[in-house]
C-alpha positions in Angstrom: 104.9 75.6 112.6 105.6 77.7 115.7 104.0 80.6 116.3 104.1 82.7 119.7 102.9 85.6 119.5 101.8 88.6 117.2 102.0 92.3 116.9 99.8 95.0 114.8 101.1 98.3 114.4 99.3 101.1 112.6 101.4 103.5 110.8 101.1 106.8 109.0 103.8 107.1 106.4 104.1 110.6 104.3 104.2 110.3 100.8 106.2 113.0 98.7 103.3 113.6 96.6 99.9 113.8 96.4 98.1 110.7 94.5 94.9 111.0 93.1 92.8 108.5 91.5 89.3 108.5 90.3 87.5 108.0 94.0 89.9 110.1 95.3 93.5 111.5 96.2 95.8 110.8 99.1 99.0 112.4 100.7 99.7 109.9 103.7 100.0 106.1 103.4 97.9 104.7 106.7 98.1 101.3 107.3 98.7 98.3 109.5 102.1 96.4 110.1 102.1 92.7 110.8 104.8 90.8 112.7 104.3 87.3 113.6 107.0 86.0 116.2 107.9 82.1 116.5 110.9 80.3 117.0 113.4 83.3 117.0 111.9 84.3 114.0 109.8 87.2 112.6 107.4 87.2 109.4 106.1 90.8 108.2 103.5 91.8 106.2 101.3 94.9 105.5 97.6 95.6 105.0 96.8 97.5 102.0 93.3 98.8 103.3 93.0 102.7 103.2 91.5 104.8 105.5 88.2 105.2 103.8 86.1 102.5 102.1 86.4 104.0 98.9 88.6 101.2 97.1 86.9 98.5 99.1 84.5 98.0 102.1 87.1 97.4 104.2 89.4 100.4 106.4 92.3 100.7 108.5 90.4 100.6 111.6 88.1 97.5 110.0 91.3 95.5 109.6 92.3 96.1 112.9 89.3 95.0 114.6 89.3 91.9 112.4 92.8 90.8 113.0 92.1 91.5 116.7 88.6 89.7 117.4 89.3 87.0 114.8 92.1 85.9 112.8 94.6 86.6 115.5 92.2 84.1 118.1 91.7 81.6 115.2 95.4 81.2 114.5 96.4 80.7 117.6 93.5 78.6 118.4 94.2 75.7 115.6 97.9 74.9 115.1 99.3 74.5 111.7 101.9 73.3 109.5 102.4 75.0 106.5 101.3 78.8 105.6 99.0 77.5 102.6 96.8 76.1 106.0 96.0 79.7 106.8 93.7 80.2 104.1 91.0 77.6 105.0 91.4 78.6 108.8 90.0 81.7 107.5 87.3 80.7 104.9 84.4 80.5 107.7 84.8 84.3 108.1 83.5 86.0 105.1 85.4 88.6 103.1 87.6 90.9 104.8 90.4 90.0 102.2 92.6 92.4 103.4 92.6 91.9 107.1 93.2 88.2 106.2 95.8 88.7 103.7 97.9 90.6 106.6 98.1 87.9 108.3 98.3 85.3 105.9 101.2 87.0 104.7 103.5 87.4 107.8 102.6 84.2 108.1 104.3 83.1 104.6 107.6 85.2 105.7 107.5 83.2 109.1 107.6 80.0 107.4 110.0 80.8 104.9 112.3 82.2 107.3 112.2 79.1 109.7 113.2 76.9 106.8 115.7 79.3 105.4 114.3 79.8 101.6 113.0 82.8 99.6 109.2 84.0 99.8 109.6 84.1 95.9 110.6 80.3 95.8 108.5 78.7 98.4 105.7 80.4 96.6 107.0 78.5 92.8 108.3 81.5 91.3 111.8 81.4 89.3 112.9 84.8 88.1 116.0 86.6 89.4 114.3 89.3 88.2 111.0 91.7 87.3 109.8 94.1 85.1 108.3 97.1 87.3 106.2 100.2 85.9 104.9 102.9 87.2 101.4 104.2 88.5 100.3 107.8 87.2 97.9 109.8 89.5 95.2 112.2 88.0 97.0 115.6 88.1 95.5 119.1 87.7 96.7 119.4 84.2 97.5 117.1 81.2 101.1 118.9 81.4 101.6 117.9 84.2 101.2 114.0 83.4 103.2 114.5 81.0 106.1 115.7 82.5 105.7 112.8 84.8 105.3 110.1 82.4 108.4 112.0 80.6 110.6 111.1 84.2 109.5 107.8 84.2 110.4 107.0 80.4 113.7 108.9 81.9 114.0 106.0 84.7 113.6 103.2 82.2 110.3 102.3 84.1 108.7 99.5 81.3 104.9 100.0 81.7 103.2 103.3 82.0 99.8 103.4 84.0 97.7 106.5 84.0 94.7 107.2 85.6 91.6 108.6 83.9 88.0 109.6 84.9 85.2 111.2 82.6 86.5 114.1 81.5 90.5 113.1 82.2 90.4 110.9 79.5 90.7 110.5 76.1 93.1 113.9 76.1 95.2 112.9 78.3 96.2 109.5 76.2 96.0 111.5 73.4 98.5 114.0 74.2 101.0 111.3 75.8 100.6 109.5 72.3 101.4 112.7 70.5 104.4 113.3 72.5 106.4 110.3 73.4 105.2 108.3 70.1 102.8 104.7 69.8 105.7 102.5 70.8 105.3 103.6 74.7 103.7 100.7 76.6 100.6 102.6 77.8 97.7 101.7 79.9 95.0 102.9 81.5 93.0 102.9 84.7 89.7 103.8 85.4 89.0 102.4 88.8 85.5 101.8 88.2 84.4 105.3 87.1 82.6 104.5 83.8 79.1 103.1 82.4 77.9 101.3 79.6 76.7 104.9 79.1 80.2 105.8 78.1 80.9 103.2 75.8 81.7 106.3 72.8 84.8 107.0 75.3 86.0 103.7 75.6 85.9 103.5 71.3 87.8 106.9 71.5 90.9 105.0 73.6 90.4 102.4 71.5 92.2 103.9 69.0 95.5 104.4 71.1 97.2 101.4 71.1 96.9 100.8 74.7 98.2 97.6 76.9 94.9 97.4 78.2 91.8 99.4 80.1 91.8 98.5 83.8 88.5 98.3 86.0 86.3 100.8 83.3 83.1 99.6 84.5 81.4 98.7 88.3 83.7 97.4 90.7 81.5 94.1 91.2 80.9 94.0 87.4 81.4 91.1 85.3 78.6 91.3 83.0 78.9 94.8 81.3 82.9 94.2 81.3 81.7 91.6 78.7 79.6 93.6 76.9 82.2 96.0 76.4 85.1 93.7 75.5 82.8 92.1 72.7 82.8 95.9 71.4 86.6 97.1 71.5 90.0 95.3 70.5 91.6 96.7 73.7 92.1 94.6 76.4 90.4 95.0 79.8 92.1 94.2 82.7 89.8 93.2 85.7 90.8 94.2 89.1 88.0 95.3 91.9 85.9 92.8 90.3 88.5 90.0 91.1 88.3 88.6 94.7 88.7 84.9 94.0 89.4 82.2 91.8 86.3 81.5 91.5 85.8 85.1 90.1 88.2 84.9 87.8 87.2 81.6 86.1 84.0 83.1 85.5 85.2 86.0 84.2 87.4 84.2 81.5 84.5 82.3 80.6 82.3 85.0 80.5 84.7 87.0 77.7 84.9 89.8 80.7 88.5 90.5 80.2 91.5 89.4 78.5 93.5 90.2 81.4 93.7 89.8 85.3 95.2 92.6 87.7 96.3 90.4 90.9 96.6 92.4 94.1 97.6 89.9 96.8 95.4 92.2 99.8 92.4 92.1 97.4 92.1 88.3 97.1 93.1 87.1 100.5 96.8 86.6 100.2 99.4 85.0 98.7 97.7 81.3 98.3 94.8 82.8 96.5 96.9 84.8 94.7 99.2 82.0 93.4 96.0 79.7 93.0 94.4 82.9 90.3 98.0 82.6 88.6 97.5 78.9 87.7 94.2 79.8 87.0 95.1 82.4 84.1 98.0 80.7 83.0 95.9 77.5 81.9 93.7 79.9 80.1 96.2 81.6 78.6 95.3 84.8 80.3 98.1 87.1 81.4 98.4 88.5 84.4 100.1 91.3 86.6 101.2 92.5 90.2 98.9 96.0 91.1 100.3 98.4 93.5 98.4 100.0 96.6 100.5 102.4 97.6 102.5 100.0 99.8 105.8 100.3 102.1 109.0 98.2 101.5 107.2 95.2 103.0 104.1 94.9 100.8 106.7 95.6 97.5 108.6 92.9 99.1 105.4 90.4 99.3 104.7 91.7 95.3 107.8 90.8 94.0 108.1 87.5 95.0 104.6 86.5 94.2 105.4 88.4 90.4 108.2 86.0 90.4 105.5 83.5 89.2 106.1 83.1 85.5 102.5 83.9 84.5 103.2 87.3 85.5 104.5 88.6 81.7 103.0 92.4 82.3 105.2 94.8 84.3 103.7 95.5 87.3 103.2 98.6 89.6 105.8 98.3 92.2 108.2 101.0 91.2 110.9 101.8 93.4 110.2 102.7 97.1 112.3 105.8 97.0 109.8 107.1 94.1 106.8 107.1 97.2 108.9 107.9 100.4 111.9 109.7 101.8 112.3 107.0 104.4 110.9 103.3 103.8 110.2 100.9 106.8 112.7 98.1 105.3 116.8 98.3 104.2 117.9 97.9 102.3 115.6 99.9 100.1 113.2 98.6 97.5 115.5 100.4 94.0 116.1 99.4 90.9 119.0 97.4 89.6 118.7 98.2 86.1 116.2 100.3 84.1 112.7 99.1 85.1 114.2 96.1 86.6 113.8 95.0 90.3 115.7 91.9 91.9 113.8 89.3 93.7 115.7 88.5 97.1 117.2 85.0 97.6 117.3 85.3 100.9 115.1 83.7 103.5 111.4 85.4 103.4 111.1 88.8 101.6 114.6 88.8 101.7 114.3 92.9 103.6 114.9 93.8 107.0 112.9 96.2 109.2 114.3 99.6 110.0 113.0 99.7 113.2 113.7 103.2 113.8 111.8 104.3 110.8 108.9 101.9 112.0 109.0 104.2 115.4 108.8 107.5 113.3 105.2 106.7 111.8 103.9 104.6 114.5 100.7 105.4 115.9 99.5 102.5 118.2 100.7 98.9 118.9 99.2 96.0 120.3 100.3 92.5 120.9 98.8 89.2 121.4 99.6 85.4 122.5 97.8 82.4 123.0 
């Protein structure tokens, strides 16, 4: 395939609210903007690192520097044919998931868009369309989570994902349980904040019905996630501790979770993504599409890899006009239905860039050709 040139941009888009998680809380989405040009063409994609190496090792400006001193060069450097072939042009340099799944995916729109098909159908994926829920922040108060859980039940949002942390726990599933009833599908999400140590807290949400218990234990763990699913019914769902295939077969056979969280910037991009989905599937482990906080583009690239029919969990990838007053792409990323999002037939992701919204939150741009 065709490529000619490429262009990073690194935005700064405002969020209307302030998001907090267990590492920590956020009120601007930083990130970089992919657009690979070939053949009258243009495939986008979006990094999902943050600012800080609090979710992973990687940053905003280590993405940047990694796209610019090797994966750009590389590409350009070994000609391809298909967008699965970006994947092992990239395996000699080690981790940096992120920085490659940027690229890997504006590759995937490029190609799709040169032969005229969907992203969701060159990637195998069927469904017209998904299931979406919705991502709860750590608030100040449990009052306050509940009034937002409250609008979300309001918006027909299918999946309700709240995050906890040692001493935001317990009471806040509690009360959402005394409130809206057992028959809520309710998860939660610990990004890594709990121990072994804590294993009394973990019996305590046992007790809640929940979907599942995301990422309680060390973000590299497999081997206490183990320990702790042989001692409650709930499911855990692995995420930071999921950067491979590889990882994920281990994990399975291990007993470390019962479910798999796949973020397509965490694992490299949409090849390795697809390639975990098989994985699960065969072991009869279902899986779901996370959410980093991304613009149009990156819901774009989640959709049509949750169009994958191993993906039977709603995901995160709510509507963009619940994160921003002006998204990047039009039309917008909204719902068609309660809790229901359309996959695009159209060629690629199936959005287009709004330009002038891109120019609003641009910060610096650079571009590159062989």
């Amino acid at each position: 395939m065709k490529i000619e040139r490429v262009e990073l941009q690194h935005l700064q888009m405002p969020l209307r609210f302030r998001f907090e998680t267990s590492f920590g809380s956020t009120t601007m989405k930083d990130f970089i903007l992919v657009s690979v040009y070939g053949d009258g063409e243009v495939g986008y994609a979006e990094s999902v690192a943050m600012p800080d190496p609090f979710y992973s090792e990687e940053t905003t400006d280590t993405v940047w520097s990694i796209l610019e001193k090797f994966l750009i060069p590389r590409l350009f450097a070994h000609p391809i044919e298909s967008p699965e072939e970006v994947e092992r042009l990239f395996a000699p340099i080690r981790r940096n998931n992120m920085a490659k799944s940027a690229l890997e995916g504006a590759v995937w729109d490029l190609s799709c868009k040169q032969k005229g098909i969907s992203l969701a159908k060159a990637l195998g994926g069927d469904k017209k369309v998904i299931d979406v829920g919705v991502s709860i922040g750590i608030e100040p108060t449990v009052d306050e989570v509940l009034a937002k859980v409250e609008r979300s039940l309001g918006d027909g949002y299918k999946k309700i994902k709240v995050k906890i942390k040692p001493g935001f726990d317990v009471q806040v599933i509690r009360a959402i349980r005394e409130k809206f009833g057992d028959d809520v599908p309710l998860m939660a999400d610990a990004n890594s904040a709990y121990t072994l140590d804590h294993l009394h807290i973990m019996k305590e949400l046992d007790q809640y019905g929940l979907i599942m218990i995301e990422q309680p234990l060390a973000h590299d763990d497999i081997v206490d996630h183990a320990k702790l699913q042989a001692e409650i019914s709930t499911p855990i769902c692995l995420d930071e501790s999921i950067h491979t295939a590889e990882d994920a077969r281990k994990a399975i056979e291990l007993g470390s979770c019962r479910i798999i969280n796949i973020k397509i910037g965490r694992v490299g991009g949409l090849t390795e993504a697809r390639r975990i989905h098989d994985l699960c599937q065969a072991n009869h482990i279902p899986v779901w599409c996370g959410g980093m906080l991304e613009s149009g583009v990156g819901r774009a690239h989640n959709i049509a890899i949750t169009a994958l029919p191993n993906f039977t969990i709603p995901g995160d990838t709510s509507a963009g006009s619940r994160y921003w007053e002006e998204d990047i792409v039009e039309p917008g990323v909204e719902l068609i239905a309660p809790g229901e999002l359309a996959v695009p037939d159209g060629p690629g992701i199936g959005y287009a860039l709004n330009q002038k919204a891109v120019g609003k939150y641009v910060l610096r741009t650079a571009h590159f050709r062989p």
